[in-house]
GUMIPA-821551 format. One line per field, with one value per residue (C-alpha): residue in one letter; x, y, z. Coordinates in Angstrom, 1 decimal. Layout:
<romars>
res a, ...
xx X, ...
yy Y, ...
zz Z, ...
</romars>
This chain:
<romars>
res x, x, x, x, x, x, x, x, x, x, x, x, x, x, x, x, x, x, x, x, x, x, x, x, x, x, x, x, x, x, x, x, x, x, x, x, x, x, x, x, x, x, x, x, x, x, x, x, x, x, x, x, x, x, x, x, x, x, x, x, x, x, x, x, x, x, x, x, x, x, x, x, x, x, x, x, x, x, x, x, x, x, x, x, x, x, x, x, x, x, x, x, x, x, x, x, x, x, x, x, x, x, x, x, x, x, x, x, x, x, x, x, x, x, x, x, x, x, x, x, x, x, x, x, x, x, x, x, x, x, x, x, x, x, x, x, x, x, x, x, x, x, x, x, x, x, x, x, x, x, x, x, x, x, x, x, x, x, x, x, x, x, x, x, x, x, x, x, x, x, x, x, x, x, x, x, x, x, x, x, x, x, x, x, x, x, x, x, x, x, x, x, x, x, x, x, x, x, x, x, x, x, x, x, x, x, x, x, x, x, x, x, x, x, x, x, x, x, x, x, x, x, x, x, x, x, x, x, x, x, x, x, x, x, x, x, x, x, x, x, x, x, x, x, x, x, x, x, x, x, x, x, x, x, x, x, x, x, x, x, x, x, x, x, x, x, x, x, x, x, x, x, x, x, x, x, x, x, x, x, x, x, x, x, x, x, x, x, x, x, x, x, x, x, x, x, x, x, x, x, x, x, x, x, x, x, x, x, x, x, x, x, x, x, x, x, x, x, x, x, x, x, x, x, x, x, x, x, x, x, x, x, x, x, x, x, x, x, x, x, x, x, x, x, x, x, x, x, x, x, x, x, x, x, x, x, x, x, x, x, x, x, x, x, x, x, x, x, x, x, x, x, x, x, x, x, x, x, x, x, x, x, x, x, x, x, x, x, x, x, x, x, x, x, x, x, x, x, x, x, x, x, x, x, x, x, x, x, x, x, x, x, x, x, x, x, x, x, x, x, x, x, x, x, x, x, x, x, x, x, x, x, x, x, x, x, x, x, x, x, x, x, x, x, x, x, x, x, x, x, x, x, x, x, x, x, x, x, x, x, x, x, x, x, x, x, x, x, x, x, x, x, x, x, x, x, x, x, x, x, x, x, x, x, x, x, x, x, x, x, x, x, x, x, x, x, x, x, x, x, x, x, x, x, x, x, x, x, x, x, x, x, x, x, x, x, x, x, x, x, x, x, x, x, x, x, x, x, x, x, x, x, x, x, x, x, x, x, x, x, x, x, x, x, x, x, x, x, x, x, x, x, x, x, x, x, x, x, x, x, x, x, x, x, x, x, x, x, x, x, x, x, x, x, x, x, x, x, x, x, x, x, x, x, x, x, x, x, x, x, x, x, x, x, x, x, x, x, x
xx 0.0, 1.4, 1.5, 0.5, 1.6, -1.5, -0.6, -3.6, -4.2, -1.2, -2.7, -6.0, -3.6, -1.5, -5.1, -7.2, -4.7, -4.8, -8.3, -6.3, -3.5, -6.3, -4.8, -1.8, -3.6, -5.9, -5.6, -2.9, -5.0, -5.1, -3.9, -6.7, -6.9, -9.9, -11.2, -13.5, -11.1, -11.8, -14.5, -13.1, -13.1, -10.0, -8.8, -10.0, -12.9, -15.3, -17.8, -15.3, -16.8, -15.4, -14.6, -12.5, -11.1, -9.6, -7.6, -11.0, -10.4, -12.7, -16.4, -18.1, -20.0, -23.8, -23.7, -21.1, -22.9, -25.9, -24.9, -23.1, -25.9, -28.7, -26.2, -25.8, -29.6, -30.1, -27.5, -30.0, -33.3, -33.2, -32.7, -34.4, -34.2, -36.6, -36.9, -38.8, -38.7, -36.9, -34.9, -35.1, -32.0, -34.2, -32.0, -33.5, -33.8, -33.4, -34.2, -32.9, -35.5, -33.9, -36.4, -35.7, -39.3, -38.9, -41.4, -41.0, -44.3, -45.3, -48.3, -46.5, -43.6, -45.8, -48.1, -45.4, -44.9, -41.4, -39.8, -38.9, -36.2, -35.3, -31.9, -31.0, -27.6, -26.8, -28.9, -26.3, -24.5, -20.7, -21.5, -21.6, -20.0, -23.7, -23.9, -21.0, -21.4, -24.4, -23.0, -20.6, -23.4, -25.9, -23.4, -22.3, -26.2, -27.0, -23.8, -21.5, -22.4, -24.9, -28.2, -29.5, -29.8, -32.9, -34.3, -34.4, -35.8, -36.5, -34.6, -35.0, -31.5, -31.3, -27.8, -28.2, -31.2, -29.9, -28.5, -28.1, -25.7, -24.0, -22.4, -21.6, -18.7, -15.2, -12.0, -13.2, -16.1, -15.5, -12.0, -12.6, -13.6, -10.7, -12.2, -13.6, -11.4, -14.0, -17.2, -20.5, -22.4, -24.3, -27.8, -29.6, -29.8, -31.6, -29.7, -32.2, -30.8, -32.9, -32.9, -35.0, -37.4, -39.5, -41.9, -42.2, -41.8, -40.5, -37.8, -38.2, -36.0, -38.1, -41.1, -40.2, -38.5, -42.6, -43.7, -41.7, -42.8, -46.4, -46.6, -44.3, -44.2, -41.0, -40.7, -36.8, -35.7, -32.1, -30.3, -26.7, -24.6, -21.2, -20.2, -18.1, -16.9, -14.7, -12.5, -13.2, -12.4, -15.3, -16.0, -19.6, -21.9, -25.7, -28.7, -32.4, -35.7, -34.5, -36.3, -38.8, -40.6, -43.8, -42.6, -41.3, -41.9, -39.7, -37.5, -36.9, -36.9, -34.0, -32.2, -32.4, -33.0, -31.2, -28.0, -26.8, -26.3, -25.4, -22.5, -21.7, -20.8, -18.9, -16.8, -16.3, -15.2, -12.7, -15.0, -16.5, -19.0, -20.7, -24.4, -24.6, -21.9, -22.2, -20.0, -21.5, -19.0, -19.0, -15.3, -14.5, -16.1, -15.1, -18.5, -20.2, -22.3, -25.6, -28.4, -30.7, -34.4, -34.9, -38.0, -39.5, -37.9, -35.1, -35.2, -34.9, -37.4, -40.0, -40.1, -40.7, -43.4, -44.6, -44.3, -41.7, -38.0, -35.1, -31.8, -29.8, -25.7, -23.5, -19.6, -17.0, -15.7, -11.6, -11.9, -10.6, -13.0, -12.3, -12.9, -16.5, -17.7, -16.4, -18.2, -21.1, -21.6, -21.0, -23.8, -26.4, -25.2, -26.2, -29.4, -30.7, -30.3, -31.0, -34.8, -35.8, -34.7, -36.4, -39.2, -42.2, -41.6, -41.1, -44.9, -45.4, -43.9, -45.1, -48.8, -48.5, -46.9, -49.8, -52.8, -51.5, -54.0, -54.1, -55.5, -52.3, -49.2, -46.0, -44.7, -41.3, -38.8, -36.1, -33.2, -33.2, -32.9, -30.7, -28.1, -29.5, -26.0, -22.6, -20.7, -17.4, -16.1, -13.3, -11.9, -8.8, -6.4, -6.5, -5.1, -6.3, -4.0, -3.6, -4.2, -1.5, -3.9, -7.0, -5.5, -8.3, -8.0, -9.0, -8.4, -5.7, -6.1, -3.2, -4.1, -3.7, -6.6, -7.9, -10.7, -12.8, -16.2, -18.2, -21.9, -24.8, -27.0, -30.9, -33.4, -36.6, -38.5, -41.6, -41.9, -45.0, -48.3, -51.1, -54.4, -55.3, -59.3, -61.1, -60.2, -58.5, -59.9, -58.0, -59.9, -59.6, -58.0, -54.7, -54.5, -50.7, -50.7, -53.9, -51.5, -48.3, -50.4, -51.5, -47.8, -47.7, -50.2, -52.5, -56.3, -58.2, -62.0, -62.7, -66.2, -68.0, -70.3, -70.2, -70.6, -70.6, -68.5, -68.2, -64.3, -61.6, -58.9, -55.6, -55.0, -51.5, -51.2, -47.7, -44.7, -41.2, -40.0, -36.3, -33.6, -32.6, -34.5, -33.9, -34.2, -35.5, -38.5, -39.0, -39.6, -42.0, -39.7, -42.0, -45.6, -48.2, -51.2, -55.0, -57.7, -61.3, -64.3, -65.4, -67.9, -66.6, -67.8, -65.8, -65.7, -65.8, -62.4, -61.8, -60.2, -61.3, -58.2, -59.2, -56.8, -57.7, -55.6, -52.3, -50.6, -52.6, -49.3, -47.9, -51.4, -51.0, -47.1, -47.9, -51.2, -50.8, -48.8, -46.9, -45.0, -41.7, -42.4, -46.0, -46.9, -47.0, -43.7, -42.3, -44.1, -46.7, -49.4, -47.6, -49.5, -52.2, -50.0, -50.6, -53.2, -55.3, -57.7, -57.5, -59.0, -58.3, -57.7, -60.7, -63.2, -61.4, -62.1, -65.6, -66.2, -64.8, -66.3, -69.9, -68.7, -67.8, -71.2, -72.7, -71.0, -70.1, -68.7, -66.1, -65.0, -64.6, -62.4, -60.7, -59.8, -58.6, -56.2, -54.8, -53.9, -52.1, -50.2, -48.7, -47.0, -50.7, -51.8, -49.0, -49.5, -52.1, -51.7, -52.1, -55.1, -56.4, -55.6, -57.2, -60.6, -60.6, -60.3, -63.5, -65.7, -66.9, -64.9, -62.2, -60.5, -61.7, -58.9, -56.3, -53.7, -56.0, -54.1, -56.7, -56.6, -59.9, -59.8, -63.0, -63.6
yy 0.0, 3.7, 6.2, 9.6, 12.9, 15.8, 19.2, 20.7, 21.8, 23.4, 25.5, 26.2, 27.8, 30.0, 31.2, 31.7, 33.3, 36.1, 36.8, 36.1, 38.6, 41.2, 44.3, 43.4, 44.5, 46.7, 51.1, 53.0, 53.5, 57.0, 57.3, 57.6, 58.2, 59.8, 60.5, 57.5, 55.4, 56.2, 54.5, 51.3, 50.2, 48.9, 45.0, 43.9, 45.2, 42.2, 43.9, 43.8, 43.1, 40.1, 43.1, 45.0, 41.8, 41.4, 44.8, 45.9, 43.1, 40.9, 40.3, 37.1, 34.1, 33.6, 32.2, 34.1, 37.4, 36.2, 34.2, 37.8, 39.9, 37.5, 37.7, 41.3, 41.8, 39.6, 41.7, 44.6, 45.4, 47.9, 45.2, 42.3, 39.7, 38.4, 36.1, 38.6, 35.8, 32.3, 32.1, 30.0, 27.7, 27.8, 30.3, 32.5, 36.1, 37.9, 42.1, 43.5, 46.1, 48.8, 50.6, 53.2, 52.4, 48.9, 49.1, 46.0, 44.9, 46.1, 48.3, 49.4, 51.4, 51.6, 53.7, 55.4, 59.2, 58.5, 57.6, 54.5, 54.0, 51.0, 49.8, 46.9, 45.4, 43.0, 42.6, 42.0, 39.9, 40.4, 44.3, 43.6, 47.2, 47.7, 44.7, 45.4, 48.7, 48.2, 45.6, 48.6, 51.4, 48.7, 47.6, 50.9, 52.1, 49.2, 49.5, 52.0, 55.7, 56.1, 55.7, 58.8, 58.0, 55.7, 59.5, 60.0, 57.1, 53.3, 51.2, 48.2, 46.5, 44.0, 42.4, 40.4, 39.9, 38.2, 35.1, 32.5, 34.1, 35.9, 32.1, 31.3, 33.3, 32.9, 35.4, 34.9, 37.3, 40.5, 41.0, 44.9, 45.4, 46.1, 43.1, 41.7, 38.6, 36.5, 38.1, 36.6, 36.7, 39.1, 37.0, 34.5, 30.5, 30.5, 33.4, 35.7, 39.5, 41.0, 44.6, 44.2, 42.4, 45.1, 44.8, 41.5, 39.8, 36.3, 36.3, 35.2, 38.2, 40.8, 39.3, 40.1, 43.3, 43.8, 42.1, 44.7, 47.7, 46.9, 46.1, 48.5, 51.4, 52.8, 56.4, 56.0, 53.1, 52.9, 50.0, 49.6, 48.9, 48.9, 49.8, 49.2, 50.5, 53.8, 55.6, 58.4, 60.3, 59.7, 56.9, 57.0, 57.9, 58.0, 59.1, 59.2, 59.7, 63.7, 64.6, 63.0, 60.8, 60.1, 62.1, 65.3, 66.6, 64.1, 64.6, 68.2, 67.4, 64.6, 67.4, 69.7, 68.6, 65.3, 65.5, 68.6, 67.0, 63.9, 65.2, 67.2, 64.4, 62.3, 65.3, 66.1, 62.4, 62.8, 60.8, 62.1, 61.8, 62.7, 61.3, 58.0, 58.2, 56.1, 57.5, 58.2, 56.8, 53.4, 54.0, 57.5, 60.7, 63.0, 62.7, 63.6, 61.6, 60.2, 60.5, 57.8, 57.6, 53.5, 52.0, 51.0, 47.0, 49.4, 49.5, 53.0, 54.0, 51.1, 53.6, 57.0, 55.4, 54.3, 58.0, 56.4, 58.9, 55.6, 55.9, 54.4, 53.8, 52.4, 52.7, 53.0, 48.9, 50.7, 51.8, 50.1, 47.8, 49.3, 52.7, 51.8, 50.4, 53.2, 55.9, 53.5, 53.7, 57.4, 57.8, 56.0, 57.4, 61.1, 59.7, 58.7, 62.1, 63.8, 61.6, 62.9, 66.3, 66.9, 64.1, 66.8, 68.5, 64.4, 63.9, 67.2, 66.1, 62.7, 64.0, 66.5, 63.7, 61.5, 63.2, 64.6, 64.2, 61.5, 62.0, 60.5, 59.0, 58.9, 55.3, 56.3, 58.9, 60.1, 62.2, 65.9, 67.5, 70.5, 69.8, 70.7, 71.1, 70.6, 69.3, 70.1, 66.5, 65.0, 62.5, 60.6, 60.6, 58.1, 57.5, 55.3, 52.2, 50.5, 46.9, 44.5, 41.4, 42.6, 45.4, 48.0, 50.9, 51.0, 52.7, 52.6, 54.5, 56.6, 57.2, 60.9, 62.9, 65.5, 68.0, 68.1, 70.1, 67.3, 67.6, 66.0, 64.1, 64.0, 61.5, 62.7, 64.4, 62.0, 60.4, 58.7, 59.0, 57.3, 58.2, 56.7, 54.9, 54.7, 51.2, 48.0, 44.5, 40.9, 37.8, 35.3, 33.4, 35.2, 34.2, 34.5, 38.1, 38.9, 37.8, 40.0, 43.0, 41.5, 41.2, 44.5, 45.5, 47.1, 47.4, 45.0, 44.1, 40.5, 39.4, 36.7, 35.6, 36.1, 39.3, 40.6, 43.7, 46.0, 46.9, 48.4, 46.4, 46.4, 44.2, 43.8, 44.0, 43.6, 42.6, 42.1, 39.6, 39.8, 37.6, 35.9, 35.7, 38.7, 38.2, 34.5, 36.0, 36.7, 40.2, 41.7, 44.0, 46.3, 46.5, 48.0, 48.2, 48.6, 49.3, 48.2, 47.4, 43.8, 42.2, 39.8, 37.6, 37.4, 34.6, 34.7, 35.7, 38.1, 41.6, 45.1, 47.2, 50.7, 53.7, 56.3, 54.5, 55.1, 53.0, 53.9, 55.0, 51.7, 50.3, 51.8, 51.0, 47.2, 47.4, 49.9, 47.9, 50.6, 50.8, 48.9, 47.7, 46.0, 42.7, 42.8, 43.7, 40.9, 38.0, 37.1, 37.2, 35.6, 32.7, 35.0, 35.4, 31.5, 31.0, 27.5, 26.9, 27.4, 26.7, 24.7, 25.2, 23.9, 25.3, 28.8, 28.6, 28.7, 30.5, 33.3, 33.3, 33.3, 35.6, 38.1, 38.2, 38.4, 41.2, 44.1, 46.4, 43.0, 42.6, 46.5, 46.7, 43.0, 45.2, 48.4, 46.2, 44.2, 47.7, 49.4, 46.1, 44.4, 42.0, 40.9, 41.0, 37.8, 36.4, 33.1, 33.1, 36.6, 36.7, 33.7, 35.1, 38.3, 36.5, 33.9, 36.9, 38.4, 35.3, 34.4, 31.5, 33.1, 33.8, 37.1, 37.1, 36.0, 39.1, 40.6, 41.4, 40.4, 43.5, 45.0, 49.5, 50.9, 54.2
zz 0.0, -0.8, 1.5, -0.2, 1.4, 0.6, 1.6, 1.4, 5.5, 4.5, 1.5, 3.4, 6.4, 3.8, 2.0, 4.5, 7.4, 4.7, 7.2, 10.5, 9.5, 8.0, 9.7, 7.7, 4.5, 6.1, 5.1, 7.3, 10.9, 12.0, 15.8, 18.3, 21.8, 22.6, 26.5, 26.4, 26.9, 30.9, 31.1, 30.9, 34.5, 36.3, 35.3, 39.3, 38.8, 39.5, 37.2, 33.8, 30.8, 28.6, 26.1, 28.5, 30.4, 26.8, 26.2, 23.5, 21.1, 21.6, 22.1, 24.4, 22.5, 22.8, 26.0, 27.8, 26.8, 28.5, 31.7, 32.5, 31.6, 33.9, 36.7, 36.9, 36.5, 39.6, 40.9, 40.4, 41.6, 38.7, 36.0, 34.6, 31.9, 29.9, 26.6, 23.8, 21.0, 19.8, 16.4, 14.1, 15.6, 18.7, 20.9, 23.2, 21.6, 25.2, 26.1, 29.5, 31.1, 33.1, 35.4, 38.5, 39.2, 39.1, 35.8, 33.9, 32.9, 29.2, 30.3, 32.7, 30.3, 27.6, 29.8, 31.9, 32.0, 31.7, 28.4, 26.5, 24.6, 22.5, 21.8, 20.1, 19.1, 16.8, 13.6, 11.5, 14.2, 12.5, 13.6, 17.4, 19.0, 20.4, 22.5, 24.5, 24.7, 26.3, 28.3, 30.0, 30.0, 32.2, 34.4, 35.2, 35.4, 37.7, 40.2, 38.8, 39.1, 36.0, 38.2, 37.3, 33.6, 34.7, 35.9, 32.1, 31.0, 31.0, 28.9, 26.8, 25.4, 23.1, 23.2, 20.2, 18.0, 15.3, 17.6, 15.5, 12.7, 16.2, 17.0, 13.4, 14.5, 13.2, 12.6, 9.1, 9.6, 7.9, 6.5, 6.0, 9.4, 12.7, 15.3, 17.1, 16.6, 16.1, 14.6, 13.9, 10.4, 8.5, 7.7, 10.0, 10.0, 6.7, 5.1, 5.8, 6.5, 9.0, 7.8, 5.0, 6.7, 8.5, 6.0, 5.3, 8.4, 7.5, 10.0, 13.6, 14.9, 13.4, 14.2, 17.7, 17.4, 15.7, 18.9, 21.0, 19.6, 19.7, 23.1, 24.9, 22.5, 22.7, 22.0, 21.1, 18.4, 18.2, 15.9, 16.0, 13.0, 11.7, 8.4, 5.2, 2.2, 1.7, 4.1, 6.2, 9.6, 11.1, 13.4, 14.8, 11.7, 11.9, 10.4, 10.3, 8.2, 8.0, 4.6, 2.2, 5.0, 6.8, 10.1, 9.6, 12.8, 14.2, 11.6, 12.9, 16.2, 16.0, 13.7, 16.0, 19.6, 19.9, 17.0, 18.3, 21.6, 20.6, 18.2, 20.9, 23.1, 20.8, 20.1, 24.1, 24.2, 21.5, 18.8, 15.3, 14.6, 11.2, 8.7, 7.1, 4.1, 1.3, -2.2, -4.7, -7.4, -5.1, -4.5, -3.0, -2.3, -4.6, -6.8, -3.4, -0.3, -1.3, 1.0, 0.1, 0.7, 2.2, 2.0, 5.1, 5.0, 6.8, 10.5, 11.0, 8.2, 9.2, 12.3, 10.6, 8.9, 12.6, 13.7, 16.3, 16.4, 14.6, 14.4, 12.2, 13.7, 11.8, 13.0, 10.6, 10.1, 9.6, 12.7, 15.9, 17.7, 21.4, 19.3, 18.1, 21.5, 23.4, 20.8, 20.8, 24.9, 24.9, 21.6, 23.9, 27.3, 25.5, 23.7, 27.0, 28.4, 25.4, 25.5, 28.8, 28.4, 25.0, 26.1, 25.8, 22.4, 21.1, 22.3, 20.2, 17.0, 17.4, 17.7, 14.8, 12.8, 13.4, 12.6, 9.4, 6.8, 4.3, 1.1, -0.5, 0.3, -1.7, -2.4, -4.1, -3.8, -6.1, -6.4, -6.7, -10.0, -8.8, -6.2, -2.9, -0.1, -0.2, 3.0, 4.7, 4.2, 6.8, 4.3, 3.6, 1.0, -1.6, -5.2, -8.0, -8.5, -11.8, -10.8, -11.9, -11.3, -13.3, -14.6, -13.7, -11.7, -7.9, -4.9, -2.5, 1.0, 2.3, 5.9, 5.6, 6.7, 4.3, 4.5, 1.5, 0.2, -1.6, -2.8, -1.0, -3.3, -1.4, -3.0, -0.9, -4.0, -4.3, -7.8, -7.2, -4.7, -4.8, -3.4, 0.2, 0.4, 2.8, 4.1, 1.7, 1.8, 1.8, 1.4, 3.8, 1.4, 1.8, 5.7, 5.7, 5.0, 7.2, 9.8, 9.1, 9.2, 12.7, 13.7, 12.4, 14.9, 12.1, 13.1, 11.2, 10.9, 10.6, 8.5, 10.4, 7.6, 3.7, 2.0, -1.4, -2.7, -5.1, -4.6, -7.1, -7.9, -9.2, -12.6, -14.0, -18.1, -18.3, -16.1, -15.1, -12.1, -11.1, -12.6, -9.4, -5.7, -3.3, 0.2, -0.7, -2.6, -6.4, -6.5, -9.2, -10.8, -12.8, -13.5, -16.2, -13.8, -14.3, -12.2, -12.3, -10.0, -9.5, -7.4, -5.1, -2.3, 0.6, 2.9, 6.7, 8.1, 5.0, 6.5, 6.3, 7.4, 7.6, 6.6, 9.1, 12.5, 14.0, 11.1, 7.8, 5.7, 6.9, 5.1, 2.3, 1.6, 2.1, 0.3, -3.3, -6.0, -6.8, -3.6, -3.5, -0.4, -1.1, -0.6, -4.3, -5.4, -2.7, -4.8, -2.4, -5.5, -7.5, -8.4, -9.7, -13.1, -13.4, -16.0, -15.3, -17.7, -21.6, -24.6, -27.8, -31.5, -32.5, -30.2, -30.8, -35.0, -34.5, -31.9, -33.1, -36.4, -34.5, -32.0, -35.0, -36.7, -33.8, -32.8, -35.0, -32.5, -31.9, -35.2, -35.7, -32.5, -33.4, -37.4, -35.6, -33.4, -36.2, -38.0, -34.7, -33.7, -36.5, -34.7, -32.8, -36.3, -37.8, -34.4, -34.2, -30.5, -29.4, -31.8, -29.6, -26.5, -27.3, -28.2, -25.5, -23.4, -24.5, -23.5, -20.4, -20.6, -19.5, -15.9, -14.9, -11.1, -13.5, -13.0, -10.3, -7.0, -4.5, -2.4, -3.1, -2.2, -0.5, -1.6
</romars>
C-alpha cells in the first residue's frame, strides 16, 4: 500500500490566514486616543466586561454574553431579563428592562410618563459594538455611578437579535472590518438579513422586534450597525428619516434637539461623529455623499413610517474595535439624556406627525434634479492604483486625513403618490398576510359571515420579475397596472383594514402595488400570473367566427387592433388570447391582485 503525502491543510492555512493577518492588508490607521477610553473600568474590577477583560479586542459568545448579563440583573433590583422571542436555531432572543421604578411589565412602560427608549444590538451579528457597549453602559447604570440615567428614561437593550448568525462566528467574519477577533455573520440561520425584513416579516427576529414595539411602545428606536466600504475620519456615523418621510416633525426634532447633543458628546469624548456616508461613485467621495431615501424593510425607516423617532448607527468597520464600542456607549449614554430632556416637544412632534391628513401617500422617492447642499467632508487621501492582477483601476487609501467640500445628493423628492381609500380589503384566502399585518399591529376588521362587494382592484397588463431571488422572494420588478371594479364575495375571516388608525401609511405601503415595499412587489401574489384553464384550437375557430357576426362592435375593434399592432396581427396566439379573453370562458382574477380599495 502507498503512503500519499497531501498538503492541502497546508494551502487552506497560507489562504485563508490572509483573514487572521487582516490588519496586515488593512488602510494605514489613523492614531486615536480619545477621553472615552476612561471608562473602561479597572482590570480587578469584579464587574469587567469580557470586552474590556480582553484589552477591546474581543467580544463574548452567545452564551457568555448572557450568563453575565442574567447575573448582573439579579445583581440589580433595577434590571431584569426576559426572553422577547426564539430564532429559528431555537436560541432564546433575550431584552434586559432597566427601570428606576422597578417598571417592567409592558403596560407598565408603555403607559409610563417616563420615556422609553429601545436599543437593540446585533442585527447583523458580524457588527456587534452595540452589545457590549451596552454591556458597559448597564453595568455601570445598575452598580456604577450612572443611576441617574434611569431618571431620564427606562430602557429596553437588546444584546443580540440576530442570535443564531451571532455564533456562526469565526475570525473569518469580515476582512474589511478592525475586530472583534471572532465576529459573527451578516444573515440569519436560513440566510435571511434582517434589515430588509421590516416589511415582510418572514424572520423570527423581526417578528419580535414587531412584537416589542407593539406592546411597549417605545418612544426611542435605536439599531446599531457597523459599516463598510470607503474611508473616512469619522468613526460613529448615523442618520435618520431627516427629509422626504412620513414624520417630519420628528425629523426636525431629532435634527435639531437630539444631533446637536449627541454630536456634541462624541466630540467632548474625543470621537467624530458625522451622517450615514455612502459614495456616490462606489469607491470614494469625490463625486459627493448620497443620502438615500430607504423603503421602510429598513429598521430605521419602518419607524418613521410608525411615527416612532429611529436611528440608524452604523460605526465605521476601519476603525478600531475598542474605538467603536467606546463611541457606541457614549452615543447611547447622550441619547438617553437627550430623551428625557427633549421628552415633551417628542410627544409634540409625534402627535402633529400622526394626525396629518391622508389624502395621498408617496410610495417612491427620487433624487433631486438641482443639487440641494454641499458638505465640509473629513476625508482621507487616496489615489487610483492601476491593478497588476485585473489590470483596472482602484483605490488605494493613504491614511492621511484631508478636508474636502463634496456635494450631497438628497433623494426625498416624491416620484409617485397614490391616493389613500377609505379602508383596503383581503380575502380570507390570503391568511398569511392577514396575519403580518397582525404582527404589524395594524387594526383589522374580521367578516363573520359572507358578504358581497363592489371593490376596485388592481390588474396587471404587463410585467417584469427579477432575474434571481432577493431576500429569498422573487420580487415583481415592474408593473403595467389597471384598475377596475369587480364584485366579489368574501368569505368569513376576509379583512377590512381601515386607513384612518395610528398605522394607515404603513397600510397603504404594504397594500398599493406601486409601492416597492408591497406585498405585491415581494411576490406574495404571484401565483395569480398563473393562468389555469384554456382553450383549444378547434373550439377557438368557430367561436370566433360566431362571435364576429354576432357582434359588429367586436369585429370593428378586433380590425382596428390588427392595423395598430402588426405583430398581434402575424401572431395566431395573441389573436387567440385576445378573443378567449373576450368570452366568459375566461379567468376574470387571473392578474387581479386580490386586495380589493373601499372608496
Amino acid at each position: 500500500m502507498k503512503i500519499r503525502f497531501i498538503f492541502v491543510p497546508v494551502l487552506f492555512f497560507n489562504l485563508f490566514g490572509l483573514n487572521v493577518l487582516a490588519q496586515d492588508i488593512m488602510p494605514p490607521l489613523l492614531p486615536w486616543d480619545g477621553k472615552s477610553k476612561e471608562l473602561i473600568v479597572d482590570k480587578s474590577n469584579p464587574w469587567i466586561t469580557p470586552f474590556e477583560k480582553s484589552g477591546g479586542i474581543e467580544s463574548p459568545t452567545y452564551s457568555e454574553t448572557i450568563t453575565w448579563l442574567e447575573k448582573l440583573a439579579n445583581e440589580s433590583s433595577y434590571l431584569t431579563m426576559t426572553n422577547a422571542g426564539i430564532s429559528e436555531q431555537g436560541r432564546f432572543i433575550h431584552m434586559i428592562i432597566a427601570s428606576l421604578d422597578r417598571d417592567f411589565s409592558a403596560s407598565e412602560l408603555s403607559t409610563s410618563k417616563k420615556p422609553l427608549i429601545l436599543i437593540q444590538a446585533g442585527i447583523h451579528a458580524g457588527e456587534i459594538d452595540g452589545k457590549d457597549a451596552g454591556m458597559m453602559l448597564l453595568r455601570d447604570i445598575a452598580l456604577g455611578d450612572k443611576k441617574e440615567l434611569l431618571t431620564k428614561a427606562n430602557i429596553l437593550f437588546i444584546p443580540i437579535l440576530n442570535v443564531d448568525g451571532h455564533e456562526r462566528r469565526s475570525q473569518f467574519g469580515r476582512v474589511n472590518q478592525r475586530g472583534p477577533v471572532e465576529m459573527g455573520w451578516r444573515t440569519n440561520a436560513q440566510n435571511l438579513n434582517l434589515n430588509r425584513d421590516y416589511t415582510k416579516l418572514e424572520t423570527a427576529g423581526i417578528k419580535t422586534i414587531a412584537n416589542i414595539i407593539n406592546k411597549y411602545d417605545p418612544d426611542l428606536y435605536i439599531d446599531v450597525h457597523v459599516t463598510d466600504g470607503a474611508d473616512y475620519q469619522y468613526d460613529i456615523t448615523y442618520g435618520y428619516v431627516a427629509t422626504g418621510g412620513y414624520s417630519p416633525a420628528i425629523s426636525s426634532w431629532l435634527s435639531t434637539a437630539f444631533q446637536p447633543e449627541v454630536d456634541q458628546a462624541l466630540k467632548d469624548m474625543g470621537h467624530i461623529p458625522g451622517p450615514l456616508l455612502f459614495a456616490a461613485n462606489g469607491n470614494d467621495f469625490s463625486a459627493g455623499n448620497i443620502a438615500f431615501s430607504f423603503s421602510p424593510r429598513f429598521s430605521h425607516t419602518y419607524g418613521d413610517i410608525r411615527h416612532m423617532a429611529s436611528i440608524l448607527i452604523e460605526n465605521h468597520s476601519l476603525k478600531p474595535f475598542e474605538q467603536r464600542v467606546l463611541g457606541t456607549y457614549v452615543f447611547l449614554e447622550q441619547a438617553i439624556n437627550s430623551l428625557g430632556d427633549h421628552f415633551e416637544s417628542l410627544q409634540s412632534a409625534v402627535k402633529s406627525d400622526s394626525n396629518q391628513p391622508k389624502e395621498s401617500i408617496p410610495v417612491k422617492f427620487k433624487f433631486r434634479e438641482t443639487l440641494a447642499d454641499s458638505m465640509q467632508f473629513l476625508g482621507i487621501a487616496s489615489s487610483k492604483v492601476k491593478s497588476e492582477i485585473t489590470g483596472a483601476e482602484y483605490v488605494k487609501w493613504e491614511g492621511r486625513p484631508i478636508t474636502q467640500v463634496v456635494p450631497s445628493l438628497l433623494m426625498d423628492v416624491p416620484e409617485l403618490s397614490v391616493a389613500v381609500p377609505k379602508a383596503y380589503w383581503i380575502p380570507a384566502e390570503w391568511g398569511n398576510l392577514i396575519q403580518k399585518m397582525k404582527q404589524h399591529g395594524i387594526e383589522l376588521e374580521s367578516l363573520t359571515e359572507s358578504k358581497e362587494m363592489k371593490l376596485e382592484f388592481s390588474t396587471v397588463e404587463n410585467y417584469k420579475m427579477g432575474n434571481q431571488p432577493y431576500e429569498g422572494m422573487m420580487r415583481v420588478q415592474s408593473s403595467d397596472l389597471n384598475r377596475n371594479y369587480k364584485t366579489l364575495s368574501l368569505s368569513p375571516g376576509s379583512v377590512r383594514i381601515k386607513t384612518d388608525q395610528p398605522l394607515g401609511e404603513l397600510v397603504v405601503i404594504l397594500m398599493e402595488p406601486e409601492s416597492v415595499d408591497s406585498f405585491y412587489q415581494w411576490g406574495y401574489f404571484n401565483t395569480i400570473f398563473t393562468q389555469t384553464e384554456y382553450m383549444e384550437t378547434y373550439i377557438m375557430e368557430p367561436l370566433i367566427a360566431k362571435m364576429l357576426v354576432e357582434d359588429p362592435d367586436l369585429n370593428k375593434r378586433f380590425e382596428e387592433k390588427k392595423a395598430a399592432e402588426p405583430d398581434f396581427a402575424k401572431s395566431p396566439r395573441a389573436i387567440y388570447q385576445w378573443f378567449y379573453a373576450q368570452t366568459p370562458y375566461f379567468d376574470q382574477n387571473w392578474k387581479m391582485i386580490p386586495v380589493g380599495r373601499e372608496w
